[in-house]
C-alpha positions in Angstrom: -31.4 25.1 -25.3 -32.1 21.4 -24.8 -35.1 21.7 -27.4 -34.5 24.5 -29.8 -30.9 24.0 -30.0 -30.6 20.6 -29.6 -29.1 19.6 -32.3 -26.4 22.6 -32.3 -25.2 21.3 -29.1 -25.2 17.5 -29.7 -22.7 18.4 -32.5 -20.6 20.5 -30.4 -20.4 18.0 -27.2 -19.2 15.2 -30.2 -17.0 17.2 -31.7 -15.4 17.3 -28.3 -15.4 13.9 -27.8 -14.1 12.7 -31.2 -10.8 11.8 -30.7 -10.5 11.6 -27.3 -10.0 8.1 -25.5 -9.2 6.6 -22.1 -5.6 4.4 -21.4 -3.8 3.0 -18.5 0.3 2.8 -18.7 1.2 -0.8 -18.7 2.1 -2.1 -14.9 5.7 -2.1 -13.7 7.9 -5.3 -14.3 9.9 -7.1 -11.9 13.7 -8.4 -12.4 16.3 -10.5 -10.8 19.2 -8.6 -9.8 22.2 -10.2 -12.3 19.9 -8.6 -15.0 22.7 -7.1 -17.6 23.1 -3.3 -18.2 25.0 -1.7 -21.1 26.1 2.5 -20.7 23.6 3.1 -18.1 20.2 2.1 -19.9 18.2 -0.9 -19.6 18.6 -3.4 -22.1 15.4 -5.6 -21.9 16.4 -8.4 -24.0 18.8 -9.7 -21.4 16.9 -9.2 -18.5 15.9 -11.9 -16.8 12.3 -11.7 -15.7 10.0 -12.3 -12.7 7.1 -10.5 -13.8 6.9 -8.7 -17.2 4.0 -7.4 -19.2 2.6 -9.7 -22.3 0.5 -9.1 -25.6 -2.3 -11.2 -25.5 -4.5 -11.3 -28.9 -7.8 -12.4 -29.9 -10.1 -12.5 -32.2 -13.3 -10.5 -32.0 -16.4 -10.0 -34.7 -19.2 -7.0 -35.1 -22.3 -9.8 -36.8 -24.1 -6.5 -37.7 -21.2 -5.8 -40.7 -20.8 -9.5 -41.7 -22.5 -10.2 -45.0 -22.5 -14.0 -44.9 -22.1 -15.4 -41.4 -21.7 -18.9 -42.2 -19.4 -18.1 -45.1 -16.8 -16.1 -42.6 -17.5 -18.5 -39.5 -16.1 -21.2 -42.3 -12.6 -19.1 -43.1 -12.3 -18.1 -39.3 -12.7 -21.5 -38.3 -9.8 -22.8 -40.4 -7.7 -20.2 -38.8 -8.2 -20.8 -35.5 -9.0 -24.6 -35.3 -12.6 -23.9 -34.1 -15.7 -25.3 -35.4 -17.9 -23.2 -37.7 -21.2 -24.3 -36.2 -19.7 -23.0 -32.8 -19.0 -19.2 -34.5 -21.8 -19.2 -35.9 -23.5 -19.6 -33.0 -21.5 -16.7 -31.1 -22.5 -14.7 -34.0 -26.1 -15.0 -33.2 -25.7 -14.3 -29.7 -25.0 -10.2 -30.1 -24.9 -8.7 -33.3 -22.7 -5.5 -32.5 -19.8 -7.5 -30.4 -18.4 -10.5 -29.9 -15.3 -12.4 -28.5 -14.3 -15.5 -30.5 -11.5 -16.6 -29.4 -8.7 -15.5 -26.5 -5.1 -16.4 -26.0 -4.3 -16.8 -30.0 -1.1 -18.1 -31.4 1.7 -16.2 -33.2 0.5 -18.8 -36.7 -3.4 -18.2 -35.6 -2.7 -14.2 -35.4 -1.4 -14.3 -38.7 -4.2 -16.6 -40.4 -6.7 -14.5 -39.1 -4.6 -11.3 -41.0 -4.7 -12.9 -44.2 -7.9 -14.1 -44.5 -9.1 -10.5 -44.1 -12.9 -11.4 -43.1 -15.3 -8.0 -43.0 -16.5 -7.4 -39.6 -13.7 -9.7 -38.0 -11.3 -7.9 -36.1 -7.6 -8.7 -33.9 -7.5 -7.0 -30.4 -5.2 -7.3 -27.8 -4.4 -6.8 -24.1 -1.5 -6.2 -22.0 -1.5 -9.4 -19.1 1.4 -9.3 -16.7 3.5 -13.0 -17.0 5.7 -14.9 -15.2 8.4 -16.1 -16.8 10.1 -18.2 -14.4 6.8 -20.0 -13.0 6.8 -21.0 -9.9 10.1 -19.9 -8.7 10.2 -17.3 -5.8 6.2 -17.4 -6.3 5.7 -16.6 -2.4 8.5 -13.6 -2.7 6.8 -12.5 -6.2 2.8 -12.6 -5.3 1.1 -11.7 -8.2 -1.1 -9.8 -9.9 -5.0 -10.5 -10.2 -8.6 -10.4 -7.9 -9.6 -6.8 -8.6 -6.9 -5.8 -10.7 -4.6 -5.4 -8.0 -1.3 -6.7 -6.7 -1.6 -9.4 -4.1 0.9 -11.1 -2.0 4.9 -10.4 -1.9 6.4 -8.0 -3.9 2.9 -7.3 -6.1 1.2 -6.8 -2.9 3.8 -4.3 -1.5 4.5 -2.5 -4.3 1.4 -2.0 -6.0 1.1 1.7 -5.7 4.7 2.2 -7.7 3.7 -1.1 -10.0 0.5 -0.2 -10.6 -0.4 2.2 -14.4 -2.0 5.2 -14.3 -5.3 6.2 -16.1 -5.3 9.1 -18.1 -7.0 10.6 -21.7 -5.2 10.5 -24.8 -5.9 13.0 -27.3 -5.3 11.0 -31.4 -5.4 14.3 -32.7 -2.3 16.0 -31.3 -1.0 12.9 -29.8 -1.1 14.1 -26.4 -1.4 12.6 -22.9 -3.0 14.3 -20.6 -3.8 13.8 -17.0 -4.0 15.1 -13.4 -3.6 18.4 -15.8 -0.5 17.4 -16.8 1.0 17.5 -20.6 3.3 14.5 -21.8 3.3 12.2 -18.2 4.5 9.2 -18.4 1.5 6.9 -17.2 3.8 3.6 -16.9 4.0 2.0 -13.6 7.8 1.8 -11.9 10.0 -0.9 -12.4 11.4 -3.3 -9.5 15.3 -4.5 -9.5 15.6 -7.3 -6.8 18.6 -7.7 -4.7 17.6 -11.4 -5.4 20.4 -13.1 -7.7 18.8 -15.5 -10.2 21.4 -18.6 -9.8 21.3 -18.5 -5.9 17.4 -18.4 -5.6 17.4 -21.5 -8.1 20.1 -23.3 -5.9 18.3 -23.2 -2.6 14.8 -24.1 -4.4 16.4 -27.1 -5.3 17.9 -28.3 -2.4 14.2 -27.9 -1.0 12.8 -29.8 -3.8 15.6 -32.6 -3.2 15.0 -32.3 0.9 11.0 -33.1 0.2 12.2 -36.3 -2.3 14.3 -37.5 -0.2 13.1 -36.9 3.5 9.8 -35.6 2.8 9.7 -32.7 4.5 6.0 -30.8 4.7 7.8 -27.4 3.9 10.6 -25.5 4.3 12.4 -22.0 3.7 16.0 -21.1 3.1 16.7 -17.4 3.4 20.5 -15.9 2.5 21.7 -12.7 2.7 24.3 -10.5 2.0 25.1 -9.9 6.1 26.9 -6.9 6.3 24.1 -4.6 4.0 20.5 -6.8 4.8 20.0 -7.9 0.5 18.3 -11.0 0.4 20.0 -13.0 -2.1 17.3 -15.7 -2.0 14.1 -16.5 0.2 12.9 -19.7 -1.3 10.1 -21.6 -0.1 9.1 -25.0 -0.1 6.0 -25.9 -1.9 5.6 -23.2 -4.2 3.0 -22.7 -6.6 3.1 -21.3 -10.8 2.2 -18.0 -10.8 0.8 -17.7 -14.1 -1.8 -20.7 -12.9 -2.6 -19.1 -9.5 -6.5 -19.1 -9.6 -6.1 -22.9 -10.1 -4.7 -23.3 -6.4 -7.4 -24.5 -3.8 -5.3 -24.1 -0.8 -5.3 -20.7 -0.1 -2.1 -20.9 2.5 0.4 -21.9 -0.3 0.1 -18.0 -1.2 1.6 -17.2 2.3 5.4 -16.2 2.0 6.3 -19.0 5.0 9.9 -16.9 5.8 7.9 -13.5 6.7 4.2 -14.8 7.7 4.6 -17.8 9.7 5.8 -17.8 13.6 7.6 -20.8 14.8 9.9 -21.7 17.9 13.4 -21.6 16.9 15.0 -24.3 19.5 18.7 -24.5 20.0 19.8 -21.9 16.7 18.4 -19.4 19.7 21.5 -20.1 22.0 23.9 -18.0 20.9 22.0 -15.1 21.9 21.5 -16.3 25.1 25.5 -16.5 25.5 25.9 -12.7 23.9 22.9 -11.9 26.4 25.8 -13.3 29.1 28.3 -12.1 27.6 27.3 -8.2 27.2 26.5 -8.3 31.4 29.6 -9.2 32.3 28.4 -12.3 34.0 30.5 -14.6 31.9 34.0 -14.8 30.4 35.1 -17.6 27.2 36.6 -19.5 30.6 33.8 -19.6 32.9 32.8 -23.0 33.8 29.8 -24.9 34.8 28.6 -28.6 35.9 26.3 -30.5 34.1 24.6 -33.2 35.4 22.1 -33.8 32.7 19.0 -31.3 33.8 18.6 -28.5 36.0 14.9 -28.6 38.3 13.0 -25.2 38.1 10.6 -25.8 41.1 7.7 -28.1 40.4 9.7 -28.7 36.3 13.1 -30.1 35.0 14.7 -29.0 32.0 17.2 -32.0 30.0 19.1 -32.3 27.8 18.2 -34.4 24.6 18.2 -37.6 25.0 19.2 -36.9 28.5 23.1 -36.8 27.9 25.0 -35.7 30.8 28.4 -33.3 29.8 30.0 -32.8 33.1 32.1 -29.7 34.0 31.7 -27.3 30.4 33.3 -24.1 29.5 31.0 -21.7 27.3 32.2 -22.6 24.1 30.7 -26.4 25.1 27.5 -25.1 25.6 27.3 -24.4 22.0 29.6 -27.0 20.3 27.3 -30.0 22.3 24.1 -28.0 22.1 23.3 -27.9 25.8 20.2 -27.0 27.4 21.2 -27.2 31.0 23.6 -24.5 29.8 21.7 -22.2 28.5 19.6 -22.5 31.7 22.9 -21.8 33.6 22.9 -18.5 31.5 19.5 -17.4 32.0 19.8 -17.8 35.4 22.5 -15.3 35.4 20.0 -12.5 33.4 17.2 -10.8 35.1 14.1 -11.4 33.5 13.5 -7.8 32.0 17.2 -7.7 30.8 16.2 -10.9 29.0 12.8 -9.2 27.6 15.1 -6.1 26.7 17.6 -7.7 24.7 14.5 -9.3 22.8 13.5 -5.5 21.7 17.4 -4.6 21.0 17.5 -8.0 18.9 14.4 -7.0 16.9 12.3 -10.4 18.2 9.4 -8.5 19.2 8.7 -6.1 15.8 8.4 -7.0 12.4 11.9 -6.6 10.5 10.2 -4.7 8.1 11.2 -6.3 5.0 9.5 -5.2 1.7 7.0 -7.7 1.5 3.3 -7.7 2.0 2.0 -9.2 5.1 4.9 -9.7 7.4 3.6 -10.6 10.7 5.6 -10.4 14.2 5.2 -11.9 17.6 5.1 -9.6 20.9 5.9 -12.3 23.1 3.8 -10.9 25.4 3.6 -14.5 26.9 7.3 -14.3 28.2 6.7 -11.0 29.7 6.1 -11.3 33.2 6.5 -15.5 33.0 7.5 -17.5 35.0 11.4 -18.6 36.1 10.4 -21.7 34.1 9.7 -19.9 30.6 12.4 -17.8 30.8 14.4 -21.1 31.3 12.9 -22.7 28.4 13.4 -19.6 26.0 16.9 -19.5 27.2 17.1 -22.5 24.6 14.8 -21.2 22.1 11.7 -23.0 23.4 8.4 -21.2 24.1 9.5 -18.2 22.7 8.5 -17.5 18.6 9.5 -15.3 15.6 9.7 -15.6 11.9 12.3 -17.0 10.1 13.2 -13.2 8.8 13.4 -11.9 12.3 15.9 -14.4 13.2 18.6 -14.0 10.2 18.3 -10.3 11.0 19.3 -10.6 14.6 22.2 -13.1 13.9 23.5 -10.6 11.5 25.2 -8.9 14.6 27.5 -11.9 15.2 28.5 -12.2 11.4 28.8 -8.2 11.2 31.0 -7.3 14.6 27.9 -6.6 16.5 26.0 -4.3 13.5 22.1 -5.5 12.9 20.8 -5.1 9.3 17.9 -4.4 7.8 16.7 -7.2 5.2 15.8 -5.7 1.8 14.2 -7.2 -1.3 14.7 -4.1 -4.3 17.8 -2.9 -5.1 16.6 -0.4 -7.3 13.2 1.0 -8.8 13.1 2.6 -12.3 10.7 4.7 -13.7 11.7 5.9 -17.5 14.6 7.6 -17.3 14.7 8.1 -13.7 16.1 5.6 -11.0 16.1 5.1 -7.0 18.9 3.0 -5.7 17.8 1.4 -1.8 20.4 1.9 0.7 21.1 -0.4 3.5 19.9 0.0 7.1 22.1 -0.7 9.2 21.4 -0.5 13.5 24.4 0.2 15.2 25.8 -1.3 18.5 22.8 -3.7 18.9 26.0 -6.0 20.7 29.9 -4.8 21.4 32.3 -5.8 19.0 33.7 -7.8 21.7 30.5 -10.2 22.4 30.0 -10.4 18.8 34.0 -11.8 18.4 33.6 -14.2 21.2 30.2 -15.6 20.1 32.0 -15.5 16.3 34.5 -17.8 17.7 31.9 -20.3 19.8 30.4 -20.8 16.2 33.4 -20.7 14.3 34.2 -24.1 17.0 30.1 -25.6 16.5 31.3 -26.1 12.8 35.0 -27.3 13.0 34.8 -29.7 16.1 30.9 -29.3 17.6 27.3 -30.8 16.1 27.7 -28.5 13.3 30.8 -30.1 12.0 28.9 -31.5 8.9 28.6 -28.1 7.9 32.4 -28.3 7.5 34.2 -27.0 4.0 37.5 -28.0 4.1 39.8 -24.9 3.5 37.1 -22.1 5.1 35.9 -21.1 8.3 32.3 -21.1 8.7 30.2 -20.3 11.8 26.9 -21.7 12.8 24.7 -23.6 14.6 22.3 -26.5 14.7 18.7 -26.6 15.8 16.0 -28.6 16.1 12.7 -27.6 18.2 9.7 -29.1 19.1 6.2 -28.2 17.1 3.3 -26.9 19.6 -0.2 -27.9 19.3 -2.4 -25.1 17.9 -5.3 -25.1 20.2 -3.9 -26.6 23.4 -0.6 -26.3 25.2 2.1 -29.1 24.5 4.0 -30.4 21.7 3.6 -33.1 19.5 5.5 -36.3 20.1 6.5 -37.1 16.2 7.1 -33.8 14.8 9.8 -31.3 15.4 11.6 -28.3 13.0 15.4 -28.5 12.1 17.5 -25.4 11.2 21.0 -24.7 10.6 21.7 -20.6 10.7 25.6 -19.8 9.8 27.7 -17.7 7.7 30.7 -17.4 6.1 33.6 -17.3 5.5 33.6 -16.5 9.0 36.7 -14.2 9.6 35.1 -11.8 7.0 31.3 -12.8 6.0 30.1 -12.5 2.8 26.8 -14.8 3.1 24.4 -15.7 6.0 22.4 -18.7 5.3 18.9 -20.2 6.9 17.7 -23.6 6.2 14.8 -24.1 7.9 12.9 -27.9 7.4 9.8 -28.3 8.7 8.5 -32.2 10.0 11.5 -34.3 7.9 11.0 -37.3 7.8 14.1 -38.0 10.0 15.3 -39.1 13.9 14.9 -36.2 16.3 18.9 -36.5 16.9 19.6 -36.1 13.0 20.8 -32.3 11.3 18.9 -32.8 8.3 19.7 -29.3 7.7 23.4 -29.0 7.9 24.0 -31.0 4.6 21.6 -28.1 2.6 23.6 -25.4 4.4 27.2 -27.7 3.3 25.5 -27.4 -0.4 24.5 -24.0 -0.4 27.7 -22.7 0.9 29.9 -24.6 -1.1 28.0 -23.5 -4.2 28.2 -19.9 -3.6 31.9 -20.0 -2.3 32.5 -21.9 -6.0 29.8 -19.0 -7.7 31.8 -15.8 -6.4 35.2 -17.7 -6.4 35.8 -17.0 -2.9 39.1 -17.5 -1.8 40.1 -19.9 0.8 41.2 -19.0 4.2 44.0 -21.7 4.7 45.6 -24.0 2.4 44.7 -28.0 2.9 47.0 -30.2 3.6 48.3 -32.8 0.6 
């Protein structure tokens, strides 16, 4: 057969072949949420994009079926601006294929059509682009290495992105693959719970906040409270996506709000008082002495700056930020009640957000410690999560004592099909009791406490200041000159629509400043003027 009947065969196995050629559907695309929607379908011109696919042209030649090399290298190069000595050259490198030129211009596209040179040809290739640059890069990830999503939303959704290889058939004009007639080989689409104009708001502010007190990063997350959709998650420095191989430090690709621990200091405090609170060991009039710091055998906790507050009720605790009172509180908690409202609060597991990467803390260091650490976590110190973990665990104070799940797609679309996400919401994690008494505690931080420059005249907010001390890396301690300020609230605060995070890390500011409660004030004010939320009282003439 393979000698006799070569030739029969050889004509057979071609004739099989003719026709036939390999694809891949293009990859998925990724949109903001406030992306517009007429009757049901899609309408891509007024979507606004995070990652769509792009025609990318260029300009190839076959040498072998040019008659006059340096007579087409001539009219290609007055197309496409290059010189002819330098075509002519690539022509003599392989006379069956060669790439001229990449990336060509709408005007170059069409020179090259009209000039009509034998054996020069126009190919092109789907790339994935990102239209809005750098913004949300960390959230976004992208797509690249070995043809794979990496990072973020690329990263976690590659499987549904990704497009799938099959055979197409020119002949009937028919796809064919896994066996199956007429699939649609098109990777999924992604619909982001992120809106466009609150992401570019809070990636501002972080801009301004690095101008202005030159922050070395910083995240603000906000969320819809009562359902877990992440409105924004912005990051501070970013990097453009579409330039990504270009970036030398390989940590700017690291989603700071999902993949980086820290100790949150005094924004921790309010669980310690629901911790109180749901043992019955405290009541909104309980009282206690402070005299400045509290000695735990051979250590002493103080208060900053060593302020002394005298006799406090609960609500003082969190309006002046003290640390001898959350020591009070602790002491009132066994240790593995502590440890267990950790797991309830969701401290110890990752939140399991839909990005790629997410890391978590055990706090396995806590776990058995000494009266000392348990003291110090009391007030957020020596204790760590991510800045994720934390807006979903004060989601219970902001949603009656309800924790929700944070969630970054809304809704994936594949052709005519279409998954909406559902909220996850954990039931109970607090009574709706603690959660109204550590709602009003907060409520008081903002209107008469250290938050008070958080205030919007006409609304109630809730929140609370923090700043915390930055550990070494490789030994224990903290550093002298560099600490992390946060503000975590919500509003308006009787019935929350918004939960916001602004996180700065090492401003350039006093330890005793709130660098972060003007860029919460900002934020909130700008999305209680962007939904047109009305006020809770009328202001006074």
């Amino acid at each position: 057969m393979q000698v006799v009947a070569h030739k029969f065969y050889q004509a057979a196995a071609l004739g099989q072949q003719v026709g036939f050629k390999e694809v891949k559907g293009d990859r998925g695309e990724i949109f903001f949420s406030n992306s517009k929607e007429t009757q049901g379908s899609i309408s891509r011109g007024d979507k606004k994009g995070l990652a769509v696919n792009k025609d990318v042209f260029f300009v190839v030649a076959v040498p072998k079926k040019i008659k006059d090399n340096e007579a087409a290298a001539l009219s290609l190069a007055n197309s496409i601006g290059v010189l002819p000595a330098t075509i002519t050259a690539k022509f003599e490198q392989n006379n069956s294929y060669v790439i001229i030129k990449k990336d060509l211009s709408q005007e170059e596209i069409e020179d090259i059509k009209n000039a009509d040179i034998e054996g020069v040809y126009l190919e092109k290739e789907t790339r994935v682009f990102y239209p809005q640059a750098s913004m949300a890069s960390q959230v976004v990830g992208f797509f690249g290495g070995a043809s794979t999503g990496q990072y973020g939303l690329e990263g976690y959704y590659e499987t549904l992105l990704a497009g799938k290889e099959g055979i197409y058939e020119d002949r009937r004009g028919l796809a064919i693959i896994n066996s199956e007639k007429n699939f649609d080989l098109n990777g999924s689409d992604l619909y982001l719970t992120l809106d466009y104009n609150i992401q570019f708001q809070a990636e501002a502010l972080l801009a301004e906040a690095h101008k202005n007190i030159n922050i070395q990063s910083g995240q603000v997350i906000v969320v819809k409270p009562d359902s877990g959709r992440i409105l924004a998650m912005a990051n501070f420095p970013s990097f453009n996506l579409n330039n990504y191989s270009k970036e030398t430090d390989l940590g700017i690709f690291q989603n700071s709000a999902v993949q980086k621990l820290f100790e949150p200091g005094s924004v921790f405090k309010p669980f310690t008082m629901a911790m109180a609170f749901e043992e019955h060991k405290i009541t909104p009039d309980t009282t206690f002495v402070d005299t400045g710091s509290v000695t735990i055998g051979p250590d002493t906790v103080s208060n900053f700056n060593h302020e002394k507050y005298g006799t406090q009720t609960m609500t003082g605790i969190l309006e002046k930020s003290i640390n001898t009172g959350a020591v009070f509180l602790s002491s009132l908690i066994p240790h593995d009640t502590f440890t267990g409202y950790l797991e309830k609060l969701g401290f110890n597991k990752k939140t399991g957000v839909d990005l790629q990467g997410e890391v978590a803390s055990r706090n396995e260091l806590l776990k058995g410690g000494s009266n000392f650490g348990f003291a110090t976590a009391s007030f957020g110190q020596g204790i760590e999560m991510t800045p994720i973990q934390l807006v979903r665990a004060f989601s219970v104070f902001a949603n009656g004592g309800n924790m929700v799940k944070p969630y970054m797609v809304e809704k994936i679309v594949h052709g005519t099909d279409q998954e909406v996400m559902r909220p996850e919401i954990s039931s109970g994690v607090i009574s709706k009791q603690t959660a109204a008494e550590v709602n009003k505690m907060l409520i008081n931080v903002v209107e008469r406490g250290f938050g008070d420059g958080a205030k919007i005249h006409g609304y109630y907010l809730a929140g609370k200041t923090g700043t915390a001390q930055v550990p070494y890396e490789n030994k224990k301690g903290y550093y002298a000159d560099k600490t992390i300020q946060s503000f975590i609230g919500y509003g308006p605060a009787l019935a929350p629509q918004f939960l916001i995070l602004v996180k700065l890390d090492d401003p350039k500011v006093p330890k005793s400043a709130l660098s972060a409660v003007p860029i919460f004030k900002k934020l909130a004010q700008y999305i209680i003027n962007y939904w047109q939320i009305p006020p809770d009282y009328q202001i006074a003439p």
